[in-house]
VEXDREN-2710 file (C-alpha; in Angstrom, 1 decimal):
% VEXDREN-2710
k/r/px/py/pz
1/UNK/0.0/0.0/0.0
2/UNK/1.3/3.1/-1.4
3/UNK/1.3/6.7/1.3
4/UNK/-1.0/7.9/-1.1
5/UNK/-3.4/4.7/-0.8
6/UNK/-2.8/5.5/3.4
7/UNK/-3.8/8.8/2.9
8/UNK/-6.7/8.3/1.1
9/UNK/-8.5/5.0/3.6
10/UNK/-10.7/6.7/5.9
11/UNK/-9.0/6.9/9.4
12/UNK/-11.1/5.6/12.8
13/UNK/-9.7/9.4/14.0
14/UNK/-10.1/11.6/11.4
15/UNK/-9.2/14.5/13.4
16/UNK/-5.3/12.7/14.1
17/UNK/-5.1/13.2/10.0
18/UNK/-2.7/16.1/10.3
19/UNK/-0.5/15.0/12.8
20/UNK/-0.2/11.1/10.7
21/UNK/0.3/13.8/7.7
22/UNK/2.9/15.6/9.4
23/UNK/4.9/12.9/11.3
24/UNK/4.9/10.3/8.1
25/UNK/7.7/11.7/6.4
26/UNK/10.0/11.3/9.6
27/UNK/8.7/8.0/10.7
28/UNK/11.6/5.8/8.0
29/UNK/14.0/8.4/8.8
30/UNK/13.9/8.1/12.6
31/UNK/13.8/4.5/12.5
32/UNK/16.8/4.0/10.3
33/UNK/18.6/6.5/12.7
34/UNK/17.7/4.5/15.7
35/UNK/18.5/1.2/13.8
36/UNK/21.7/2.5/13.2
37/UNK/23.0/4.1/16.5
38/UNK/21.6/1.5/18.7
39/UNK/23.9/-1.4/16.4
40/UNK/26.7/1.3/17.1
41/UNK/27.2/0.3/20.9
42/UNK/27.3/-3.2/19.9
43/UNK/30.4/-3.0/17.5
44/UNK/32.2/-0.7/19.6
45/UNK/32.0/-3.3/22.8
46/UNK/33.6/-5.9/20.2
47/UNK/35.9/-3.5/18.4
48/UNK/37.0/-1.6/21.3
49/UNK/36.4/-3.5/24.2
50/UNK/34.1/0.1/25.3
51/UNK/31.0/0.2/27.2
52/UNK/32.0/-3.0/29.1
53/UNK/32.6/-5.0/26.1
54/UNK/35.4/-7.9/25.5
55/UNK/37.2/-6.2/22.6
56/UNK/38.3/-8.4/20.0
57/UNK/40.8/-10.7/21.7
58/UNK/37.9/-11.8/24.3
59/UNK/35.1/-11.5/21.3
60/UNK/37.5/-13.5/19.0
61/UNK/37.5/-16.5/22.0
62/UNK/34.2/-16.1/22.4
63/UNK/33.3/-17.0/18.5
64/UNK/35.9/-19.6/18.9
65/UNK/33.9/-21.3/21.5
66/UNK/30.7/-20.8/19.0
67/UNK/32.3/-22.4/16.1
68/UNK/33.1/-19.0/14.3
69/UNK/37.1/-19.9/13.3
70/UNK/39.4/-18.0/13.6
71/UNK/37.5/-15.7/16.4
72/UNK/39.0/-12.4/16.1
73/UNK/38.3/-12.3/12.2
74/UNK/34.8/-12.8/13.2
75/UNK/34.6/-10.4/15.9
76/UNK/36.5/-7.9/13.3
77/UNK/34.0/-8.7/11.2
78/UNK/30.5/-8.5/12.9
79/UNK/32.1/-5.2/15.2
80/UNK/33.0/-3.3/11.7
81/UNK/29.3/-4.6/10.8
82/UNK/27.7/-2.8/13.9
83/UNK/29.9/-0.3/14.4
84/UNK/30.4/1.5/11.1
85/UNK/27.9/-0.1/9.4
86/UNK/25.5/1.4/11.8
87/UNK/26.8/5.0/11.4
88/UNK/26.2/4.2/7.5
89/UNK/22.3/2.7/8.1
90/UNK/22.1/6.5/10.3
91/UNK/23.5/8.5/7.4
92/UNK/21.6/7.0/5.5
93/UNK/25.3/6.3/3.5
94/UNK/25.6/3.2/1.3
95/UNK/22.1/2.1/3.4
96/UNK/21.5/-0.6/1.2
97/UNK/24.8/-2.3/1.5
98/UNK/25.7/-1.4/5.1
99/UNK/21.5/-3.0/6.1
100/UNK/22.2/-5.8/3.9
101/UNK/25.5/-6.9/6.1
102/UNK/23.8/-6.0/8.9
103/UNK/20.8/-8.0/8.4
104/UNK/22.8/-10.8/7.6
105/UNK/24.7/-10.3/11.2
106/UNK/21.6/-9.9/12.7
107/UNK/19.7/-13.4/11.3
108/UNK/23.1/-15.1/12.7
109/UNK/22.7/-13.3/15.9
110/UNK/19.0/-14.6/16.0
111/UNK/19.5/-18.0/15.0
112/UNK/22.4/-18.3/18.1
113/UNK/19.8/-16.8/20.2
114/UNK/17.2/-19.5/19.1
115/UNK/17.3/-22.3/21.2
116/UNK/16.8/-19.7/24.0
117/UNK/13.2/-19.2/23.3
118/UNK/11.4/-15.3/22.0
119/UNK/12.5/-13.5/25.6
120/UNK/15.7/-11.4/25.4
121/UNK/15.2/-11.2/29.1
122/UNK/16.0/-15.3/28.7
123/UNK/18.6/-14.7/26.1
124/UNK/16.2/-14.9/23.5
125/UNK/16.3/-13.7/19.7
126/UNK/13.3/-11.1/19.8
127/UNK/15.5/-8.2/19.8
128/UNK/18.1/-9.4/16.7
129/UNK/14.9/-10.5/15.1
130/UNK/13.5/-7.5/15.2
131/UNK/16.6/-5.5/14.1
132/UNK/16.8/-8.0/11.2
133/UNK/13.7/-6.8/10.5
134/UNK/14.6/-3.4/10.5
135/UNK/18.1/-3.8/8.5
136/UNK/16.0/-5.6/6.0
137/UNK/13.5/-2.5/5.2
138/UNK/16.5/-0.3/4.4
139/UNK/18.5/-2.7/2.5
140/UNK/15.7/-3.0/0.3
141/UNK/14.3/0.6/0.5
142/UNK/17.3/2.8/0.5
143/UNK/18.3/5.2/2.8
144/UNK/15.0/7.7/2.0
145/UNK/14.8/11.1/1.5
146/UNK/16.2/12.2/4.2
147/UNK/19.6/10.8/3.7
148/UNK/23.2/11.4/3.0
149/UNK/22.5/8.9/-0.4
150/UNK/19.8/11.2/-2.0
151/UNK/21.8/14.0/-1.3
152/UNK/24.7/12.4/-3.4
153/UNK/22.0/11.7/-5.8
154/UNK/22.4/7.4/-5.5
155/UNK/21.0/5.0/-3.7
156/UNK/23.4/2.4/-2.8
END
C-alpha cells in the first residue's frame, strides 16, 4: 500500500489526520537512525572493548567457543558490521549495503539466540529478530529522502 493509498482510507480518527500527515515523512528516517546508533554500541563493545565490552581478543575467544574460526576475524568482522555499518544505516550512506551486512549479522545473531526461546530477558532472539527486521527495510528501500545517499543523488 502506497502513502497515497494510506492517505486516502478513511482513518477511525479523522481529526489525528494532520499529525499522521505531518509525522509520516519522519517515521523511515527516525527508525533508520535508531537502527543504526543502537547497532553502534554493539560494535564498539567488540571492536573496542568500550561500554563494558570484550574487545576483539575476548570477542574472537568467544566465536571460537561458537564455532566461528578463527574468532577475532569474526569479531573484526560482525564489530566493523555494527559499528560502522550502523553510522552508515544513520546517514543514510551506502544504506543498502551497510543493512544488507547487517541483516545478515543480525539473522546469525537470532539464530544463536534461538534455542533460548522469543524473551531477550532469557537470552532470547526477539531483539536481533527484530533489528533484522529493520536492517532488512533499508537494504531493500534505500536510505529515503532524508539521507546522505539522496543527497549524493544514489541509492546504494
Amino acid at each position: 500500500m502506497t502513502d497515497t493509498a494510506i492517505a486516502s482510507t478513511p482513518l477511525a480518527v479523522p481529526g489525528l489526520g494532520r499529525i499522521y500527515a505531518a509525522l509520516s515523512p519522519l517515521t523511515l528516517p527516525l527508525l533508520r537512525v535508531a537502527t543504526g546508533l543502537l547497532l553502534m554500541p554493539h560494535g564498539a563493545q567488540k571492536l573496542f572493548g568500550a561500554l563494558g565490552g570484550y574487545g576483539l581478543a575476548g570477542t574472537g575467544q568467544f566465536f571460537d567457543s561458537i564455532g566461528y574460526s578463527p574468532g577475532v576475524f569474526w569479531a573484526l568482522v560482525v564489530g566493523t558490521v555494527e559499528f560502522f555499518g550502523g553510522l552508515a544505516i544513520a546517514l543514510g550512506l551506502a544504506t543498502r549495503i551497510a543493512a544488507t551486512l547487517a541483516f545478515v549479522v543480525l539473522v546469525n545473531a537470532a539464530l544463536f539466540h534461538l534455542p533460548n526461546g522469543p524473551f531477550v530477558g532469557n537470552g532470547g532472539y526477539e531483539l536481533a529478530l527484530l533489528w533484522a527486521v529493520a536492517a532488512l527495510v533499508f537494504a531493500v528501500r534505500g536510505g529515503g529522502s532524508l539521507s546522505v545517499d539522496k543527497a549524493l543523488g544514489r541509492e546504494i
